[in-house]
KEKEKE-42816 format. One record per residue (C-alpha): residue in three letters; x, y, z. Coordinates in nm, 3 decimals. Layout:
+------+---------+---------+---------+
: code :      px :      py :      pz :
+------+---------+---------+---------+
:  ALA :       X :       Y :       Z :
...
+------+---------+---------+---------+
This chain:
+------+---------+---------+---------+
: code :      px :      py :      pz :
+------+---------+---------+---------+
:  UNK :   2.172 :  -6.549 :  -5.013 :
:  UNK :   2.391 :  -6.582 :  -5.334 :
:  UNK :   2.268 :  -6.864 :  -5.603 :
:  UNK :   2.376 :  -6.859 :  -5.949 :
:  UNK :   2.206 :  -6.730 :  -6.240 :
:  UNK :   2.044 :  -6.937 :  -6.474 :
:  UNK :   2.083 :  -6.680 :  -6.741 :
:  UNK :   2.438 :  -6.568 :  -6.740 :
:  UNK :   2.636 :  -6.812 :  -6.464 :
:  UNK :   2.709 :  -6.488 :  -6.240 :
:  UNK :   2.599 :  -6.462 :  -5.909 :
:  UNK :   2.242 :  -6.290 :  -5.783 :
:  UNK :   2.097 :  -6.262 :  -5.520 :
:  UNK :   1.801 :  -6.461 :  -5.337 :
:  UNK :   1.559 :  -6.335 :  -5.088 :
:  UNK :   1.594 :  -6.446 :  -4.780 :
:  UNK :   1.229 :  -6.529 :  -4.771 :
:  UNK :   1.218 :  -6.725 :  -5.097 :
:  UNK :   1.043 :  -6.462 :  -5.254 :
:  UNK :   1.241 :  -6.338 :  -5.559 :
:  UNK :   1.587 :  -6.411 :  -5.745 :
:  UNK :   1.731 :  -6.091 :  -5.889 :
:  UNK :   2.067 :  -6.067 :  -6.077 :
:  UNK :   2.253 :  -5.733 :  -6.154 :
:  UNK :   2.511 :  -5.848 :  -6.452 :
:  UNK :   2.198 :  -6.029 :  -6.657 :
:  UNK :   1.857 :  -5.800 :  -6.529 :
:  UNK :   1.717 :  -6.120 :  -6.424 :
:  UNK :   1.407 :  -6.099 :  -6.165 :
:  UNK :   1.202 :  -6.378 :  -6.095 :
:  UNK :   0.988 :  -6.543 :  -5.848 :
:  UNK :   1.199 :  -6.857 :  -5.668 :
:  UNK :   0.887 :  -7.075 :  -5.820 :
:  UNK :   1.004 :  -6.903 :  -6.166 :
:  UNK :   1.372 :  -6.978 :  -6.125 :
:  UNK :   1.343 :  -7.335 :  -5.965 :
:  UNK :   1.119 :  -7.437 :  -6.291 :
:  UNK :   1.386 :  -7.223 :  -6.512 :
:  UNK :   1.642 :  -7.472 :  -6.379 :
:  UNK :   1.495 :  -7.759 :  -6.385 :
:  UNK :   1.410 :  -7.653 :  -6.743 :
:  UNK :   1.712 :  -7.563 :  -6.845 :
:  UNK :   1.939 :  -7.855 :  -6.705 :
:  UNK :   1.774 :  -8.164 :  -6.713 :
:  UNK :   1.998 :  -8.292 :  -6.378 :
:  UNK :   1.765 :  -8.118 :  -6.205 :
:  UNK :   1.456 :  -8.212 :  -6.329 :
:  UNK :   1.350 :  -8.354 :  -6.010 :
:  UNK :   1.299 :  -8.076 :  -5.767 :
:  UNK :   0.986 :  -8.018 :  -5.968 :
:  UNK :   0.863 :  -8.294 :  -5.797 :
:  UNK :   0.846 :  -8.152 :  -5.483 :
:  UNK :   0.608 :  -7.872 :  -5.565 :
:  UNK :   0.336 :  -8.185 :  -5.613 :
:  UNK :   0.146 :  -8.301 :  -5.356 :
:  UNK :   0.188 :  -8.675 :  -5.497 :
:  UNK :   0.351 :  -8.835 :  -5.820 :
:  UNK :   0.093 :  -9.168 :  -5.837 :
:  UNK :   0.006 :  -9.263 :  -6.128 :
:  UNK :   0.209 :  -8.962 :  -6.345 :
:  UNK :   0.496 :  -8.905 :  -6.568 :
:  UNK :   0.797 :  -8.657 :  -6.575 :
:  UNK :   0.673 :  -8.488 :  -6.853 :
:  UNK :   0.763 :  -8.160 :  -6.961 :
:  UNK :   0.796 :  -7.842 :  -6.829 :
:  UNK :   0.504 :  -7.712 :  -7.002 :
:  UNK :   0.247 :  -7.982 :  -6.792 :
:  UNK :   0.421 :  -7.801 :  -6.497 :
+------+---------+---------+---------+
């Protein structure tokens, strides 16, 4: 599957199992954990999607990607 890189806006390549996001122009290889926190990181639009790697957001705050 083709996503875009976070790194250099070309397109690489995901896994179709999820399991890695590699991208020939920039040498980028990550986990899809690693780039979904990457981008979430890096453009604050998507900020959210962190979210749904929690089992529950009671009682917290967005914080930062560092309490990630």
């Amino acid at each position: 599957m083709k996503v875009k890189c976070p790194k250099c806006e070309e397109i690489a390549e995901l896994a179709d199992d999820f399991s890695y996001v590699r991208c020939s122009h920039c040498s980028l290889d990550m986990t899809y954990g690693e780039y979904v926190k990457y981008i979430a990181y890096k453009d604050s639009t998507y900020s959210d999607i962190l979210g749904d790697y929690t089992s529950t957001t009671e009682g917290t705050t967005a914080g930062t990607l560092d309490d990630w």
